[in-house]
N, C-alpha and C positions, 0 to 999 in steps of 0.2 A: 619738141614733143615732151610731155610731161606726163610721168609713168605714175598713177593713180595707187597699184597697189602696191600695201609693204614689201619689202625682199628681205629675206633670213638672210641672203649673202648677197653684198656688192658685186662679190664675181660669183661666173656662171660656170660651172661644175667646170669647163674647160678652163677653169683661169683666166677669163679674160673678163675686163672689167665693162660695164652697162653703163653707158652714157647718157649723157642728157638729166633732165633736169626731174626729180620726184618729188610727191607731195608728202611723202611720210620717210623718215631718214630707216635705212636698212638695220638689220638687227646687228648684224656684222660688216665690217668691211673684208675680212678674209685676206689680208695681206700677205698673210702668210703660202698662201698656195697660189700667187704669181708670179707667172714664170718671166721675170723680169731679163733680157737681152742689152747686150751693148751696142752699142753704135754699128761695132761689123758682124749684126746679129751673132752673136757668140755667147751662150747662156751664161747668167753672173752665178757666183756662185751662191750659197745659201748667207756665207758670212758678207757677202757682197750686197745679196740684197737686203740684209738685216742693215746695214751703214746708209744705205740708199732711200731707205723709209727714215720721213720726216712726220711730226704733227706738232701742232699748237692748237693753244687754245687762250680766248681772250674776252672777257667779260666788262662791261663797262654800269656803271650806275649811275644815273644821273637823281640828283634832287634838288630842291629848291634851293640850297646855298652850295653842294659841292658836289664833284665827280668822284668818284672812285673809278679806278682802272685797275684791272688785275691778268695776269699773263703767267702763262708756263708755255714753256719748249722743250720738243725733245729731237734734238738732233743727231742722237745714237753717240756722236762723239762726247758730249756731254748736254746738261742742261740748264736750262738757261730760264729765268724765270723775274718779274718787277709788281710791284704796286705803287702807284702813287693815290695821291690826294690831292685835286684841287681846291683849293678855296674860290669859288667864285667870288666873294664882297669882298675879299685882300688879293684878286688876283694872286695869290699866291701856293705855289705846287710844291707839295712835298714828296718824297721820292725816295725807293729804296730796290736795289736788286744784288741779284746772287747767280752764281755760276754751282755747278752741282758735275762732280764726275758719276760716271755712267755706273753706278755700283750702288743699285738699295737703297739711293740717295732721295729717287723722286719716282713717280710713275704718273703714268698716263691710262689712262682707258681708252682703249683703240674704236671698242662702240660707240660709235653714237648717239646709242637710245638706249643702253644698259650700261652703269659701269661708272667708276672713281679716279680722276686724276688728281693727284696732289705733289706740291713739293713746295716745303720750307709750312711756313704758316696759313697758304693759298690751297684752300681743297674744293674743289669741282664733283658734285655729285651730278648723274643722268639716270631719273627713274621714268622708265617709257617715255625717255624723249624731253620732260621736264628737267629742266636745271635746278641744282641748289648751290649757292654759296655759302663757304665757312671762313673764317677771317680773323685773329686776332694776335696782334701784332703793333709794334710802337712803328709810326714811320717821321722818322726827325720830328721825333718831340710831342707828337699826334697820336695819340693811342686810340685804334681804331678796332670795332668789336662790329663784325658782322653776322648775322644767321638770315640769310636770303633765301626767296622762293622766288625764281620770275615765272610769270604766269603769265599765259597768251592769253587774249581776248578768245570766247568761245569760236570755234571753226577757223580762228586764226591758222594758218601754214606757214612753216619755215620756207626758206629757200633752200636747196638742197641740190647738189648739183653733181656731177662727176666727168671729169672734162680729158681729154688726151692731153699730154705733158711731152716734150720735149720729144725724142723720138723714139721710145718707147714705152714710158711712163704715165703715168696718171695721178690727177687729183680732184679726192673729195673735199667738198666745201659745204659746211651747212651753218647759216646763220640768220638769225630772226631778231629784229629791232620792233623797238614802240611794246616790252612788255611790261604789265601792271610787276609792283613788288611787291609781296608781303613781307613779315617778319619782322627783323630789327635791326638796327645799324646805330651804332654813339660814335660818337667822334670824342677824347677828352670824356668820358661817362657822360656827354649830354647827348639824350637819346634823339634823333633825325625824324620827321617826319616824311612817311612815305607813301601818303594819300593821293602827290602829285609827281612820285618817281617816277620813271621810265629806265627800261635798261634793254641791252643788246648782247651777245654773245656770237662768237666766232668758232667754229670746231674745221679745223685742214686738216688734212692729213693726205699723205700718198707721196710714191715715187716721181718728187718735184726733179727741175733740171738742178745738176750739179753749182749752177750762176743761176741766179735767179734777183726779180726788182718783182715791185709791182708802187704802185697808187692809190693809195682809198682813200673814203670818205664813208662817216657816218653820222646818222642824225637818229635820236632819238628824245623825241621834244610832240609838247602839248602846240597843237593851233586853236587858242580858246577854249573851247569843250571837246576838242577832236585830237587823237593821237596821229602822229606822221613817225613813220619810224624808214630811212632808206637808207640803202645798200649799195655804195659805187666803188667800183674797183676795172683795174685796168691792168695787165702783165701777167697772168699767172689763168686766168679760168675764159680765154674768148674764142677756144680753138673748137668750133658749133657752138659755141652759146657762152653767155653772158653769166655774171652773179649779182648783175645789178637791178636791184627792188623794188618798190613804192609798197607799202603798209599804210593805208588809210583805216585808221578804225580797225586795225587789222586785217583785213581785206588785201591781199596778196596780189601784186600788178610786177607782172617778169616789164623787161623795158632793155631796149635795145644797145651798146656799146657808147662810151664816153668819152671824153679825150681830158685830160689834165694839162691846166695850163700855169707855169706856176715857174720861179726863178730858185731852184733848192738855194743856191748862195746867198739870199737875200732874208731866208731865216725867218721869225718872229717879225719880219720889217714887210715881207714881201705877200701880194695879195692872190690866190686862187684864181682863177676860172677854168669850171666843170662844166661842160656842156654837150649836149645829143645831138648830131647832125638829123637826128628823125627830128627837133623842135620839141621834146620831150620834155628838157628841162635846161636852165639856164643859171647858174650860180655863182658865186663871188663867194667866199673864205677869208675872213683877216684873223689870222692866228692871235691868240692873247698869252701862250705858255706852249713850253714844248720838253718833252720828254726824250729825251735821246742817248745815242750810246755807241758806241764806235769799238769795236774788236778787230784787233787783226791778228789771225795764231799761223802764220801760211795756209796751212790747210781748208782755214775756216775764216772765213770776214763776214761782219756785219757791219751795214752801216745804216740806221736807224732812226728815224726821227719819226714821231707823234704828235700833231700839234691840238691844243684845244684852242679855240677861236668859235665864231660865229658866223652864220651864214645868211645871205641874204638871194632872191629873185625869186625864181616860181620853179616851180613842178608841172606838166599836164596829167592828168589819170586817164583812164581807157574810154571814157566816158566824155573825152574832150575838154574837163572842166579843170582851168587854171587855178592853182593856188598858191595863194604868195608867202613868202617866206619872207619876214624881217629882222634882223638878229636873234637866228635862232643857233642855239649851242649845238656843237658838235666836235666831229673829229675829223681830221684827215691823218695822212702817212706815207710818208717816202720811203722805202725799205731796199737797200742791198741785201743780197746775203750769197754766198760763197759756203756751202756747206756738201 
């Protein structure tokens, strides 16, 4: 079911959170007035559930020679945050991240249709719902200046979703691939053209399980004169419903649960398969670079990987109609995390 109109608050004056899947992201999440329980129902306390609320956010830009990725986390015990840079014609990824203690250092905006998260050189604006990016910063040797706008195609929809978590948590997920960019982007002072970028963005947040994986994938790429932007993921949002997408032209197509097939040990060598037991979609992934990063604090572990590669088979849309994919760019990700 897909709840049409806006909500001023993800929870309902009782504190409890509204499931299922919306066309318009809530003006509030309200996290703060959930009455979060432990395992032998036994209320957590207020400092308990402040460590237990998680969010991220993650942005991606594609253009005709390179990726930009950018990322912040806030995992209450500190924060965590990366960009890189790929060069598509040198195959080659440049990369830089920071760790932040939890003091002044970074912030997040907990809305996701009002509000600023930033930390280090990476700042995240949300004006009704619209994203901006801001960006300037060396990374190994690359000096790279952003001022972004990603912009939906008209009547385009996010995915947006809010799913039950572990056994008595919850998480929101709102993310929209296949958007137009305006504004600017140079790499080294030479300015990028963004006539044929594409970009996507990720906002989470919520009381995730303490151990937590998940699986994605993502695509945001031109077929010809048509944009395809989708959204696959597996561990974290399939408890009543899915977060996985199709964006044709914009045009929003929910799509049923996926399974990842893949050898993590095999790394940058080892090949994908993503596929729908509905016959939805059929894919292959050969990574060409990979972003990764390994923490272990006891408390806290991550284990991380990003790949950028290229994807090949088909997709079906609602309408029955096959469309093939042939190396087209994108992303997938393995993710641990212990937080």
């Amino acid at each position: 079911m897909v709840t049409h109109e806006q909500l001023d608050c993800l929870l309902s004056k009782g504190g409890k959170p509204r499931f299922g899947h919306f066309d318009l992201p809530p003006r509030s999440l309200g996290s703060g007035d959930f009455p979060l329980h432990n395992e032998m129902d036994k209320p957590v306390s207020r400092l308990g559930r402040h460590f237990s609320f998680k969010q991220f956010e993650f942005v991606a830009i594609h253009t005709p020679r390179y990726v930009l990725g950018l990322a912040i986390a806030d995992i209450r015990y500190l924060g965590s945050g990366f960009c890189y840079l790929y060069d598509k014609s040198a195959a080659k990824l440049y990369q830089k991240q920071w760790l932040r203690p939890p003091v002044a250092s970074y912030q997040l905006g907990e809305s996701p249709w009002q509000g600023e998260s930033a930390m280090g050189p990476v700042h995240f604006y949300r004006d009704q719902g619209l994203w901006r990016v801001l960006l300037d910063t060396d990374i190994q040797g690359r000096q790279v200046r952003a001022e972004l706008e990603l912009r939906p195609m008209p009547l385009s929809l996010p995915m947006a979703l809010c799913s039950p978590t572990g056994y008595s948590g919850w998480t929101y997920t709102q993310k929209h691939n296949a958007l137009a960019v305006g504004g600017s982007l140079s790499v080294n002072h030479e300015p990028q053209p963004l006539g044929r970028a594409l970009a996507g963005y990720d906002f989470s947040a919520g009381y995730m399980r303490r151990e937590t994986s998940w699986r994605w994938a993502s695509i945001n790429a031109w077929l010809g004169e048509h944009t395809l932007g989708l959204n696959l993921a597996a561990g974290v949002n399939e408890t009543g419903s899915s977060e996985n997408v199709l964006w044709l032209d914009g045009v929003r197509q929910h799509l049923s649960p996926v399974h990842f097939d893949f050898d993590r040990h095999a790394g940058e060598d080892g090949l994908w398969r993503i596929w729908s037991e509905r016959s939805e979609l059929e894919l292959s992934f050969r990574p060409e670079a990979c972003r990764k990063e390994k923490l272990n604090l006891g408390l806290l572990k991550s284990n991380f990987r990003q790949y950028l590669g290229h994807f090949d088979g088909w997709v079906v849309d609602t309408q029955g109609k096959k469309h093939q994919l042939k190396a087209v760019p994108g992303l997938t990700e393995d993710h641990f995390a212990k937080w």
